[in-house]
N, C-alpha and C positions, 0 to 999 in steps of 0.2 A: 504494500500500500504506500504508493508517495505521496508523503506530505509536506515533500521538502518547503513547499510556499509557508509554511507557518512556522513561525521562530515560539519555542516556547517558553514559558518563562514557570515557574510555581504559581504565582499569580495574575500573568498578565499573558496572551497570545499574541502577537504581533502578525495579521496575515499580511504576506507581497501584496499591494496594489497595482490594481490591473491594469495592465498597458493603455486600455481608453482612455484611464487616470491614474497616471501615474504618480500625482502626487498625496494621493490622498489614501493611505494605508488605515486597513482596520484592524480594530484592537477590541480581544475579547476580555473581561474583567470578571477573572471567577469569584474576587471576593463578592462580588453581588450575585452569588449564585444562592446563598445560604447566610440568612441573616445571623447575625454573632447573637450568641447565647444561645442557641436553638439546637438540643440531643447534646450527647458524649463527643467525646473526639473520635471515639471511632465511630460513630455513625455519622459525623460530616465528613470524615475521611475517607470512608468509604463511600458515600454518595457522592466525594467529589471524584473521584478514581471511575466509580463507572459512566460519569456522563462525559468524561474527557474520555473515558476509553471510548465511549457510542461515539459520539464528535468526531475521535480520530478515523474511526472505524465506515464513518458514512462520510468524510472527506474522500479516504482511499478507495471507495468503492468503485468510482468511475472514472476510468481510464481521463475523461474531459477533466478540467480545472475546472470549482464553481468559483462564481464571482464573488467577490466579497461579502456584497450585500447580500447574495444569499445567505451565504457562512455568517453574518450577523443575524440577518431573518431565523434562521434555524436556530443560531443560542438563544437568540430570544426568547424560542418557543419555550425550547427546553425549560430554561429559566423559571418561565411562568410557572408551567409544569410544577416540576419541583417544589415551587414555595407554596402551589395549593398542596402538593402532599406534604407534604412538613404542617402543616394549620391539622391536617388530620393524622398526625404521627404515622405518617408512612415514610422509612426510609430506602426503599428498594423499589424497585421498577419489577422486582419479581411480585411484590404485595398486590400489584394492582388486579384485580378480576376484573367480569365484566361491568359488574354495574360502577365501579369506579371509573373505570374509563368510558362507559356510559355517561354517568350523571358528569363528569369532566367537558364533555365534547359538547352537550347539551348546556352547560350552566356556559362556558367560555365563549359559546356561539352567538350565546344571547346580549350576552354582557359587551361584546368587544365592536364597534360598528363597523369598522373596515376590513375585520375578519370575519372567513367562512368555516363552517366547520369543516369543509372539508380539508384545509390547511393542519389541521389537529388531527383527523384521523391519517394522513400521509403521513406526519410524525410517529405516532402510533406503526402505522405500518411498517418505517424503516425500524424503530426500535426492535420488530419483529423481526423483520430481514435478518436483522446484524445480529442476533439472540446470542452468537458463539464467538462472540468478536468482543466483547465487554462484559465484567463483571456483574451480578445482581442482574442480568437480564427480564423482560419481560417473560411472560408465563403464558400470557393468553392472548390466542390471534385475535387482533381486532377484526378479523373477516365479519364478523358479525354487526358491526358496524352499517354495511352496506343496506341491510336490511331492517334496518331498525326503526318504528316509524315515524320515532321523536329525533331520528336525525336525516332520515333521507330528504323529507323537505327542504334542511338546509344547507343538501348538499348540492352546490353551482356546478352541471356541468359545464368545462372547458368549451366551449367554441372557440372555434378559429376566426379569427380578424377577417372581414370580404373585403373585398372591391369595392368602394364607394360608385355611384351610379353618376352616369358622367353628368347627368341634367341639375345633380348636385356638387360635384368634384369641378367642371370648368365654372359655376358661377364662381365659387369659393376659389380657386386660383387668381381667377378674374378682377376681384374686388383685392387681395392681399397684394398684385403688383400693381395698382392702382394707389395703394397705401404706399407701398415702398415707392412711387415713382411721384407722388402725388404730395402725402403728407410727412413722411417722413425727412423730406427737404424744408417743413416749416417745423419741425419739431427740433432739428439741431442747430439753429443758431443757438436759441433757448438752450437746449447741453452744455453746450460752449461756452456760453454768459457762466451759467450755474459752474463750471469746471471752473475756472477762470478765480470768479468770486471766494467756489471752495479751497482756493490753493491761499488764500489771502488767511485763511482759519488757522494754519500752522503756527505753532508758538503763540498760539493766542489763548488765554483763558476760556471757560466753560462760557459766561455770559459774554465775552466779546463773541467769541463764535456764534453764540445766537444771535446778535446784533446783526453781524456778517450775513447770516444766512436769512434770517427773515428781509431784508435788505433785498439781498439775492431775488428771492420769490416774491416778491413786490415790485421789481423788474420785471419778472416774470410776468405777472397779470397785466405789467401795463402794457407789455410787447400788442404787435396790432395784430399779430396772428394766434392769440391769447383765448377768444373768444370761440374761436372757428373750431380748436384745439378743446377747447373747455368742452364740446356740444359732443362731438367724437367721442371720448372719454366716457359718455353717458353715466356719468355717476354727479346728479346733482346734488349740490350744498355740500360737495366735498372743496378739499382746499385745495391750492395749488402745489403745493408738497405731492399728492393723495393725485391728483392730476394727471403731475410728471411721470408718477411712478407707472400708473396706469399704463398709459401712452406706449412707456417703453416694453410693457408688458403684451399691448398690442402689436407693436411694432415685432418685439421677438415673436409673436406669435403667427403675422404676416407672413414674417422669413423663413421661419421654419415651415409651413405651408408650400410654401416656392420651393422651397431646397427638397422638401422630402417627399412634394408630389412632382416634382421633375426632373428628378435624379434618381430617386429610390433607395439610398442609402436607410439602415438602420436609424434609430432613433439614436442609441449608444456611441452610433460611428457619426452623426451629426455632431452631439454636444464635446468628443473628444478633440474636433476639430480646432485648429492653431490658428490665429489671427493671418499666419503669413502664409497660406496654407494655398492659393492660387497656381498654378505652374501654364506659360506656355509651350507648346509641344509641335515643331513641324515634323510634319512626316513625307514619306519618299515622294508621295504624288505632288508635293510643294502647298497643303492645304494644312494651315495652323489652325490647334483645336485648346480650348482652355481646361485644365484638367483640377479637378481638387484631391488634396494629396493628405491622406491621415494614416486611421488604424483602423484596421478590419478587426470587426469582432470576433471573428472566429479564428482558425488557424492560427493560436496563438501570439494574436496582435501583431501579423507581420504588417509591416506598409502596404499601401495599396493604392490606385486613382481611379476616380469614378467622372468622365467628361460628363461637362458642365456647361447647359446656351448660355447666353449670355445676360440674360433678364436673375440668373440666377447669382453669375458673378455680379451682378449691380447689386442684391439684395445684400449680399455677403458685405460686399465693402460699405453699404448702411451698414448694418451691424458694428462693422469692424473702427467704423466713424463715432457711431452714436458712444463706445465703451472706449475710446481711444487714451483719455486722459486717467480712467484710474489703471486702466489695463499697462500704461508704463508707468504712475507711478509705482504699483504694486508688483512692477515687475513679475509679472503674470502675463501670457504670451495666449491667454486660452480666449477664441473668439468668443461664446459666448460665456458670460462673467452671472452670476449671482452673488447679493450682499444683504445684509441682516442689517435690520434697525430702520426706523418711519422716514427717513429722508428718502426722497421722493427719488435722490442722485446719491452714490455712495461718495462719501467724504474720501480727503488725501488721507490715508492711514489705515483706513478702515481696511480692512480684511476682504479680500475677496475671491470666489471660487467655484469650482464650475457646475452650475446648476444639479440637481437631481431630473432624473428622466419623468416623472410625475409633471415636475414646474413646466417642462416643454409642453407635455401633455394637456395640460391647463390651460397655458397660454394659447394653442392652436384654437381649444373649444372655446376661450374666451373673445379671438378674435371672430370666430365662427359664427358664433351669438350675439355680436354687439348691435348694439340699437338702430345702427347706418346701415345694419344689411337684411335680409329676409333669414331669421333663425332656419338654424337646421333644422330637417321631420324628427321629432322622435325617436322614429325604429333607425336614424341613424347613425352606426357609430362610429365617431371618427376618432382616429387613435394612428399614432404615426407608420404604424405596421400594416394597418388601411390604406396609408397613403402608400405607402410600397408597393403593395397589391392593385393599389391602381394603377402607379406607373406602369406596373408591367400590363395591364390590360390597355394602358395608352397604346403603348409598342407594337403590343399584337394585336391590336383590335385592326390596327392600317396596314402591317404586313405580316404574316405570320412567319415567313421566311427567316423574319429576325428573331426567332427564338433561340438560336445557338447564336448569337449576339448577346442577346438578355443572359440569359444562363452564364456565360463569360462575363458579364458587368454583374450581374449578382456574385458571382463568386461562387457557383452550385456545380459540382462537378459532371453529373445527369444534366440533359433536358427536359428527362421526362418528372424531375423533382420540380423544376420552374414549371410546365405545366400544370401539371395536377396538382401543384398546391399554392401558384400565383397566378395562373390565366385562367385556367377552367379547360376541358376537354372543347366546350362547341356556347361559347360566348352567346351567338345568335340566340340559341335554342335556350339558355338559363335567362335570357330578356324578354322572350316569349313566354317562357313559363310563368316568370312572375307579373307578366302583363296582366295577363291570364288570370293568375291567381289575383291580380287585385281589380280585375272585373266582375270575379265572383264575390270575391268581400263587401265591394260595391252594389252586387245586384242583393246580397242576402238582407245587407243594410237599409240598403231603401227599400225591402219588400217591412222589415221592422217597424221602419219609420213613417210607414206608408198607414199600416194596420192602426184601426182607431182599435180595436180589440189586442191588448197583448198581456200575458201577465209571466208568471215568474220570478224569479229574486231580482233580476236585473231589469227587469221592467221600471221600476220604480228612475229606478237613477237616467234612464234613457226618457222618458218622458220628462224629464227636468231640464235633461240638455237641449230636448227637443223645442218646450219652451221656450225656455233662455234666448235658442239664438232667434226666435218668431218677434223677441222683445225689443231685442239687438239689430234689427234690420230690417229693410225695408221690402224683404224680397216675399213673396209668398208661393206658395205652391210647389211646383216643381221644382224651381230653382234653390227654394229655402231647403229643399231635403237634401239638394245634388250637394250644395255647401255644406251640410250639416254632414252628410256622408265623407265629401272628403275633409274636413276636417279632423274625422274619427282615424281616417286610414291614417291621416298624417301623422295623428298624435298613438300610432302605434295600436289601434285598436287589431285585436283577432277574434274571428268567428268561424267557428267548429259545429257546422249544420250535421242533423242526423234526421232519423225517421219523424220523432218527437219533439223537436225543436230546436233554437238555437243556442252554442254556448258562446257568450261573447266573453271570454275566455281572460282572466286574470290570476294567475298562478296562485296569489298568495292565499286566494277564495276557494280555490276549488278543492269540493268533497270527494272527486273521484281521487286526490292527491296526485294531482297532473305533475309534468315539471316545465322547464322552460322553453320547450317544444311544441306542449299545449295538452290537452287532458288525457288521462290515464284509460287508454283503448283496455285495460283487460275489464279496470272496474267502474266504466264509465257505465251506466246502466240509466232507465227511466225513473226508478225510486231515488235511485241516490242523485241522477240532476233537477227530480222535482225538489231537491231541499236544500238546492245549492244555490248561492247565489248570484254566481253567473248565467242561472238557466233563460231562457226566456221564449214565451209559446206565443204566437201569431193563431187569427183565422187559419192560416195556411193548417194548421196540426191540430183542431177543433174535432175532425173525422176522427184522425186516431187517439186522442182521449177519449172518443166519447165510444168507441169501438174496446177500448178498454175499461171501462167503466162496466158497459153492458158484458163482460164477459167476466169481469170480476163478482158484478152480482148473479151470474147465471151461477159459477162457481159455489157461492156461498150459500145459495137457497138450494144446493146438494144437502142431502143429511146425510151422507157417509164419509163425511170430509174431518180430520184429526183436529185436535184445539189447536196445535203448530201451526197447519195450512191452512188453519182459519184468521191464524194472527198474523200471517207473511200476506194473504191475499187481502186485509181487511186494510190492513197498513194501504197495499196497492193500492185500493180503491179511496182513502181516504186521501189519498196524494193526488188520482185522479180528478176527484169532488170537488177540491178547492183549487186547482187549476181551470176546469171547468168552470166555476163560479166565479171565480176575477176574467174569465172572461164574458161571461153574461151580465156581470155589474157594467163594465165597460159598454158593449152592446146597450144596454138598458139609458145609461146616460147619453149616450150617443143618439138614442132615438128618439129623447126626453126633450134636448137641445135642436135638432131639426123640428120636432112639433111646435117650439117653442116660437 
């Protein structure tokens, strides 16, 4: 098992940091494994012995190096771990059964907001794995885990990142070099002032410095392009500090946009990138091309170049303009910078370093959603691994030819890996399908919205919206529903039609215990979605309640029938009676109001 990357210490781990970032080394801190005073020494000694043996033992497992952050993400777990069994005097990993790691997976899942449980049970699992590699090992597979019914709800499965849809990927291009080409030429005089001003702060006291600086941003508002700038920013009765900051959060958010949906690089391999990081390149045919030059994430951070149009070297050198003054004073080389503390601009002094992959994350959906452009739908997600995946469907959507071009710029040693897991087999036919599928969402929706008679649990809440927007606009009839429909598609609605009616389908509601693909096909049944409240019945499903109804009481007025199948079919028919009955209330008002 190599673990040469981790220097160790008795108390302290020191892992190599990773070639994307190389200056930024993680350190593991066993004393906060095991709070002082808590058991003998030899039960902290031993507890500390087996969780550095697991640690070492799920390092060396995989041939690949993890990154840091995961090796930090994983002590963490452990960690936690640990300090809830020590609250219940457990000192061994062999102690735990199953309801301990039960009731653990379930209290942690609930308690933590940015964790899933199934993060806990992977821990779990490797603990298993490694059972002959560490001391006081686990005892019991958490395979059981999987089926448990107070944790499978909240277990997320993985999807893969799509292709953004191009009628949403070119607007969004579209508007972010517009910013870069547009606005970002009225935002850095302003930088510049503010740089300028803060270099004036050095050797100055705490209150001369703020003299300085409010000084500074009092410039700022009076500039003429201050105004334009404020409205952009969309965050009114903020300051102009709160402004600055914004702005540049926009701006980073524009660039990375450009770069990583038209080039394709990694998220990891963007933020690793060097201010000086440009190269030109002629080649045999006498035609120069601009290349950007970093570290590939994978294959051990060797060097690499990914060509670059030229809309993308203009974004870059904004960047590299906007952060030019703390990036030499800090003598920091790394294009894009992040810094701590409410100044809108980091001060001469101040610390700076290169963002987390989250912040880029943030900044793209925040430029994505700002107030100057049309939000994103819903169901779409953008995430810079999307934008990858689009580039590659930019490529081959115009020539497919170019897929052993693409496979070479990604760095994929197959092309059958870039296809089938960045283009798709037959691009046409997955835009057709989902045309398709959201003309049926479409028709099922407006036959719902259509129906003066509907009822079921979700009945209630769709006659609300339906309202709402009757209130909201001036449109009536057809047109009020076609909007009202695609408003629903937009904002991510799903419906799962069946013989008995529709389920407009919401994970967290649903009794069949669906998951994030939509309802549970073994135990999706008519009893369990009449009491669910996603269900919802139309005219259209009137026949077959009422075809149910009549065959539940043929049933019952048998006298050779058990007390059991009298209580399973009596149930049926109580489910059918009151579905039935919200829709003849319905009916009944509706014909109360035409006489009227």
């Amino acid at each position: 098992m190599d673990t040469s990357f981790v220097r160790k210490g008795k108390a302290r781990w020191v892992i190599d940091p990773s070639p994307l970032n190389p200056d930024r080394a993680v350190e593991l801190n066993w004393t906060s494994l095991i709070p002082a005073g808590r058991g003998t020494k030899h039960q902290r000694k031993y507890l500390m012995k087996s969780c550095k043996g697991f640690l070492c033992a799920w390092l060396g497992s995989d041939a690949n190096r993890r990154s840091p952050g995961t090796i930090h993400g994983t002590f963490g777990k452990i960690r936690r771990l640990v300090q809830w069994m020590l609250v219940r005097e457990l000192w061994r990993f062999s102690e735990l059964g199953e309801r301990e790691i039960e009731e653990y997976v379930v209290t942690v899942s609930r308690r933590l907001k940015y964790e899933t449980a199934a993060k806990y049970v992977l821990v779990f699992t490797r603990l298993w794995e490694l059972r002959n590699d560490y001391v006081g090992a686990l005892r019991t597979d958490p395979a059981f885990l999987q089926t448990d019914h107070r944790i499978v709800g909240n277990l997320k499965t993985r999807t893969p990142w799509k292709a953004i849809d191009e009628r949403i990927a070119l607007p969004l291009i579209r508007d972010a070099v517009k910013w870069i080409q547009d606005t970002i030429p009225l935002i850095q005089p302003l930088i510049d002032g503010l740089w300028e001003d803060s270099m004036k702060c050095l050797c100055q006291s705490r209150l001369q410095r703020r003299g300085i600086l409010a000084k500074a941003y009092e410039r700022v508002e009076a500039s003429a392009a201050y105004e334009t700038l404020f409205q952009l920013a969309g965050i009114p009765g903020a300051n102009s500090r709160q402004v600055v900051r914004r702005l540049l959060s926009l701006s980073e958010g524009a660039i990375s946009i450009v770069v990583l949906f038209l080039v394709g690089m990694r998220r990891s391999e963007l933020l690793s990138l060097d201010s000086d990081i440009c190269r030109r390149h002629l080649h045999s045919d006498g035609h120069a091309f601009q290349y950007l030059v970093g570290t590939a994430a994978k294959k051990k951070g060797i060097s690499r170049s990914w060509i670059a149009p030229p809309v993308v070297i203009t974004a870059l050198q904004s960047l590299n303009a906007l952060f030019a003054g703390p990036r030499s004073f800090g003598k920091r080389n790394h294009l894009f910078l992040a810094f701590s503390g409410s100044n809108g601009y980091p001060l001469p002094g101040r610390r700076v370093f290169r963002p987390t992959g989250q912040s880029i994350t943030t900044k793209m959906r925040l430029f994505a959603n700002a107030q100057f452009r049309s939000p994103l739908p819903a169901s779409c997600r953008l995430h810079p691994h999307a934008a990858r995946k689009t580039f590659a469907r930019f490529v081959v959507l115009r020539d497919k030819r170019a897929l052993d071009a693409l496979a070479h710029h990604y760095g994929h040693v197959h092309r059958h890996f870039t296809d089938s897991n960045y283009v798709g087999s037959d691009i046409q036919l997955a835009e057709m399908i989902a045309e398709e599928s959201r003309r049926d969402l479409a028709a099922g929706l407006t036959d719902i919205l259509r129906s003066s008679n509907i009822a079921g649990g979700a009945s209630r809440s769709l006659r609300i919206a339906g309202q709402e927007l009757k209130r909201s606009t001036s449109l009536r009839g057809r047109k009020t529903i076609s909007t009202l429909v695609e408003k629903l598609i937009d904002e991510g609605v799903t419906l799962a039609p069946c013989d008995w009616g529709y389920c407009v389908y919401v994970q967290a509601f649903s009794a069949c215990r669906g998951d994030a693909t939509g309802p549970n096909g073994v135990e999706r049944a008519p009893d369990v979605c009449g009491t669910c409240s996603n269900f919802l019945v139309t005219e259209a499903h009137r026949g077959w309640w009422e075809a149910r109804t009549r065959d539940s009481e043929s049933f019952l007025a048998r006298g050779d029938i058990g007390e059991q199948a009298q209580a399973v079919v009596g149930r049926r028919l109580k489910i059918a009676e009151k579905i039935l009955s919200t829709l003849n209330a319905d009916q009944h008002r509706e014909e109360a109001r035409s006489d009227e």
